[in-house]
DRENPAZA-767335 format. One record per residue (C-alpha): residue number from 1; x, y, z. Coordinates in steps of 0.2 Angstrom, whole numbers, plus 5000, padded with zeros to 4 digits. Example, Ala and Ser with C-alpha at 12.3 -4.5 7.8 and 13.67 -1.06 7.14 Angstrom:
<sites>
+-----+------+------+------+
: pos :    u :    v :    w :
+-----+------+------+------+
:   1 : 5062 : 4978 : 5039 :
:   2 : 5068 : 4995 : 5036 :
+-----+------+------+------+
</sites>
This chain:
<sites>
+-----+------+------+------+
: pos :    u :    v :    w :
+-----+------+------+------+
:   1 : 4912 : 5024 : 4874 :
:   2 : 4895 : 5018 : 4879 :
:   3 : 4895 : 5002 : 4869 :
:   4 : 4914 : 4996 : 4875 :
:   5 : 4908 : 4999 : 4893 :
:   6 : 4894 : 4988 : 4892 :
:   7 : 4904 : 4975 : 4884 :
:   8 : 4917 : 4975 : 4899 :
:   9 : 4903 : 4974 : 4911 :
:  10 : 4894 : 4958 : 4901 :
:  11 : 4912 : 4949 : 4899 :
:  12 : 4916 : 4953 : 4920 :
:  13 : 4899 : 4946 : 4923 :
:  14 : 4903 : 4930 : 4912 :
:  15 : 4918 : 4929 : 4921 :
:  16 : 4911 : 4931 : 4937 :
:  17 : 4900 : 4918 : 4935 :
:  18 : 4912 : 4905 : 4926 :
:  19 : 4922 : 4910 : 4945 :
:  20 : 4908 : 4900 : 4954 :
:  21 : 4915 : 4882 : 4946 :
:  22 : 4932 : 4886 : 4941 :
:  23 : 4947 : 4898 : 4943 :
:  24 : 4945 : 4916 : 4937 :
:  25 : 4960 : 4927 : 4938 :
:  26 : 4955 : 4942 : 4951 :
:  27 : 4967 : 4954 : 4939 :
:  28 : 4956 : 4952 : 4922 :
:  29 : 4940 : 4953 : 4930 :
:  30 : 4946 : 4969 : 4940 :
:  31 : 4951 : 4975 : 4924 :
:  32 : 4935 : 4973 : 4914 :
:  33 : 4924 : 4980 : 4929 :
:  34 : 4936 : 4996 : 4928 :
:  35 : 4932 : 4997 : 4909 :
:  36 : 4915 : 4994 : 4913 :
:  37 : 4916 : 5012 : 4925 :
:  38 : 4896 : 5016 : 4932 :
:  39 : 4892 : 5001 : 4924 :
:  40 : 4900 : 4990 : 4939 :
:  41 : 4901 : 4992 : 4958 :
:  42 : 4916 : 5000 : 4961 :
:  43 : 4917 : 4989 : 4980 :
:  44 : 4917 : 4973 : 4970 :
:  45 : 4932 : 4979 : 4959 :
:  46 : 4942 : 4987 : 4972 :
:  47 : 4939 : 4971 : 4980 :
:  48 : 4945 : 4959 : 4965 :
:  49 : 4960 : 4972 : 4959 :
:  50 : 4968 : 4972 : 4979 :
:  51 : 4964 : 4951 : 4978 :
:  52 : 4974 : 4953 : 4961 :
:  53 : 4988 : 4963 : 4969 :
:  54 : 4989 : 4952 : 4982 :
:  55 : 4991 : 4935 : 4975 :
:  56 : 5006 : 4944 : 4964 :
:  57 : 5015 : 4950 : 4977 :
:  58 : 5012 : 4933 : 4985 :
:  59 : 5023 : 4926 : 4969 :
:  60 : 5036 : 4941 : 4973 :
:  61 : 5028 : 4950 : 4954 :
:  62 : 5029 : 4966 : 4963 :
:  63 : 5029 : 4976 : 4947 :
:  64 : 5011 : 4968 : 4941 :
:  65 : 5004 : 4971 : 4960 :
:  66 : 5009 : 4988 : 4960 :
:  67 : 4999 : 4988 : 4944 :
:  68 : 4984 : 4979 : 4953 :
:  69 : 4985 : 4994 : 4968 :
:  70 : 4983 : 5007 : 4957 :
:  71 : 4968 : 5000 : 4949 :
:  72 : 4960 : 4996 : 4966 :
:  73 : 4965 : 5015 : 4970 :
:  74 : 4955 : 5019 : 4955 :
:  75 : 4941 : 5009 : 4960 :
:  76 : 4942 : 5019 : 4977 :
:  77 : 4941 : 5034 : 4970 :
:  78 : 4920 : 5029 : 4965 :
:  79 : 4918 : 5019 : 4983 :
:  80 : 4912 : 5032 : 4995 :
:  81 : 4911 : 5022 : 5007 :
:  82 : 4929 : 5016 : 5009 :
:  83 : 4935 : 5016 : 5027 :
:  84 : 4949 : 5028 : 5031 :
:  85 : 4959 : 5012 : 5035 :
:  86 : 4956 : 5004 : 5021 :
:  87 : 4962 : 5018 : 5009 :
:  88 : 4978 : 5018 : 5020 :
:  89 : 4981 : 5000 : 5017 :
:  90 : 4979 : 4999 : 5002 :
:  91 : 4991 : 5014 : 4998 :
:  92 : 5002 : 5006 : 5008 :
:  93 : 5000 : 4989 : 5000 :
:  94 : 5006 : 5001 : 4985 :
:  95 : 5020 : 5009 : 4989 :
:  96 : 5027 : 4992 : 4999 :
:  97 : 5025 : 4983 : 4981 :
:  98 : 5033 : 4997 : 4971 :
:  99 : 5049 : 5001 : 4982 :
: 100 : 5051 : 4981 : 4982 :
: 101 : 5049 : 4983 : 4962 :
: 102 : 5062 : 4997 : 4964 :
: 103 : 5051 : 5010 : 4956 :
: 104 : 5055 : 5027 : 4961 :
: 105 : 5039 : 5032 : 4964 :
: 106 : 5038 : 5024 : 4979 :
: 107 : 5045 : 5035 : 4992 :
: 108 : 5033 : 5049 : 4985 :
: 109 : 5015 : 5036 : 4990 :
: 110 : 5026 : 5030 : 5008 :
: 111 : 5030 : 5049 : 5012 :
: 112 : 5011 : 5050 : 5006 :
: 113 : 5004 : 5037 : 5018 :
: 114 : 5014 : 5041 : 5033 :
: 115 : 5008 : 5059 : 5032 :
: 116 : 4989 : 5053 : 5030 :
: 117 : 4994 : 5039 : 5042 :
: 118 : 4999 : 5054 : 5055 :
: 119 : 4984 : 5066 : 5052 :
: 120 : 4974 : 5048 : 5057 :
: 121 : 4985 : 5049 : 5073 :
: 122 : 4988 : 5030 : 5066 :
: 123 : 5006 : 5026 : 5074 :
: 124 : 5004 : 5010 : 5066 :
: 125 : 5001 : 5013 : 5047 :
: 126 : 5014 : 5028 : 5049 :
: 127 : 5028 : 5016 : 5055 :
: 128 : 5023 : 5004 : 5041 :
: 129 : 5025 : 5016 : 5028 :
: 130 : 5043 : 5022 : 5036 :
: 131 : 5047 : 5006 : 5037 :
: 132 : 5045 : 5003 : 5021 :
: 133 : 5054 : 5018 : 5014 :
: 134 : 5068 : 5012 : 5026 :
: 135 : 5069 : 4998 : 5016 :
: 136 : 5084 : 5005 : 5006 :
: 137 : 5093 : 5015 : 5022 :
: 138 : 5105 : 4998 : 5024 :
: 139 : 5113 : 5005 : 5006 :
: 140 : 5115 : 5025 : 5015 :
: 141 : 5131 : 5027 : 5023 :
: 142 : 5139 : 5041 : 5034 :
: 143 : 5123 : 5052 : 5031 :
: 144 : 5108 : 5056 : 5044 :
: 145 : 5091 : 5060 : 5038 :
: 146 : 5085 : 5071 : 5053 :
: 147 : 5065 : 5072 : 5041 :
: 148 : 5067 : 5054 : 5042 :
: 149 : 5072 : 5052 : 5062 :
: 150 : 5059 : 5066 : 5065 :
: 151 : 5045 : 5054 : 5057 :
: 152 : 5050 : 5038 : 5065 :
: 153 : 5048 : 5045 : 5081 :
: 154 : 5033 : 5053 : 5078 :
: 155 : 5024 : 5035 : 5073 :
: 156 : 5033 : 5028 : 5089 :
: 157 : 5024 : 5040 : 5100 :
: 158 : 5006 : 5037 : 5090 :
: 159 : 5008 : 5019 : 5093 :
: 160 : 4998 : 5014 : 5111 :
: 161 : 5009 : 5010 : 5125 :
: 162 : 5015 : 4992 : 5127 :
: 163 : 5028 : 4982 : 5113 :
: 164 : 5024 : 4979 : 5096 :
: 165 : 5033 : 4970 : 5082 :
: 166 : 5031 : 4989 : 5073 :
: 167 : 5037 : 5000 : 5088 :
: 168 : 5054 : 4986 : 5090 :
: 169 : 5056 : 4989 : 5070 :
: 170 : 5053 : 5007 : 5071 :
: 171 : 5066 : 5010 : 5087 :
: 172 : 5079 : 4998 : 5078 :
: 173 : 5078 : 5009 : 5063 :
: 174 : 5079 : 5026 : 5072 :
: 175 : 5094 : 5016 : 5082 :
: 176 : 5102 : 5012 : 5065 :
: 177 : 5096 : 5030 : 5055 :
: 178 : 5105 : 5040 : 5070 :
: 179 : 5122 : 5039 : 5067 :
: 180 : 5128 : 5055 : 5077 :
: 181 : 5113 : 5061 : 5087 :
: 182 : 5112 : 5045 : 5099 :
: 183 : 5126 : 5042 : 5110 :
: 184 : 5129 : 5024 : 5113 :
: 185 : 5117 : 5021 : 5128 :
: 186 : 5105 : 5027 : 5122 :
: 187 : 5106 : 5016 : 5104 :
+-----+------+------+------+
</sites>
């Protein structure tokens, strides 16, 4: 209750303190400012849970980052004042470390993002996310996903005019996704 809360939000203090001459690790203090709920400021832990989540997928620990995200998401969900953007980042930094950790809930939070990616008109974040779903297309044979091509080329036309690194992935994919519906010139 009441009592355990303030006791998270006195030890993410003493940790955040201690941080000032040594190293803290981001995850715990996140941790104990999310068990510290109205007691902390939910921008400083959405800011130590997505530096936690981070640094872990840094070291390829995709499995603990996701776990990170999701704290940061929960974090979000008490900062009023997130940015649009940032909300989107940080779900895609989710669903990116989940599919890398080959949970299946990642296709559901990259579907997610691309759809809120799209009511943003953000091309860019939409093709991220696809992207990242197509992470596992090299492994689908013989088999068009019209949903899918319908979505890629939806983020190509919300990305401003000119090349990108994301429009080349993007029409590389639909190039490889296409199997039938693309003649050979036009691949």
């Amino acid at each position: 209750g009441a009592r355990r809360a303030r006791l998270h939000a006195h030890i993410a203090e003493a940790l955040e303190q201690a941080a000032a001459t040594r190293a803290v690790d981001a995850g715990e203090l996140a941790a104990h400012l999310l068990e510290a709920g109205s007691l902390s400021d939910p921008a400083k832990t959405l800011r130590y849970a997505r530096q936690a989540g981070d640094e872990a997928a840094r070291r390829l620990a995709f499995d603990i980052a996701a776990r990170h995200y999701e704290r940061a998401q929960a974090a979000l969900t008490r900062a009023p004042s997130a940015s649009a953007e940032e909300r989107l980042d940080l779900e895609l930094a989710l669903g990116r470390a989940l599919r890398l950790a080959g949970d299946e809930r990642a296709e559901g939070v990259l579907r997610r993002a691309a759809a809120h990616a799209e009511q943003s008109s953000d091309g860019h974040r939409m093709g991220e996310a696809l992207l990242a779903i197509g992470l596992e297309l090299a492994t689908r044979f013989l088999e068009e996903d019209a949903e899918m091509l319908t979505l890629l080329r939806r983020a190509v036309e919300l990305l401003p005019a000119g090349d990108s690194a994301v429009k080349a992935r993007l029409l590389g994919s639909i190039a490889n996704e296409a199997m039938y519906s693309l003649t050979d010139g036009e691949r």
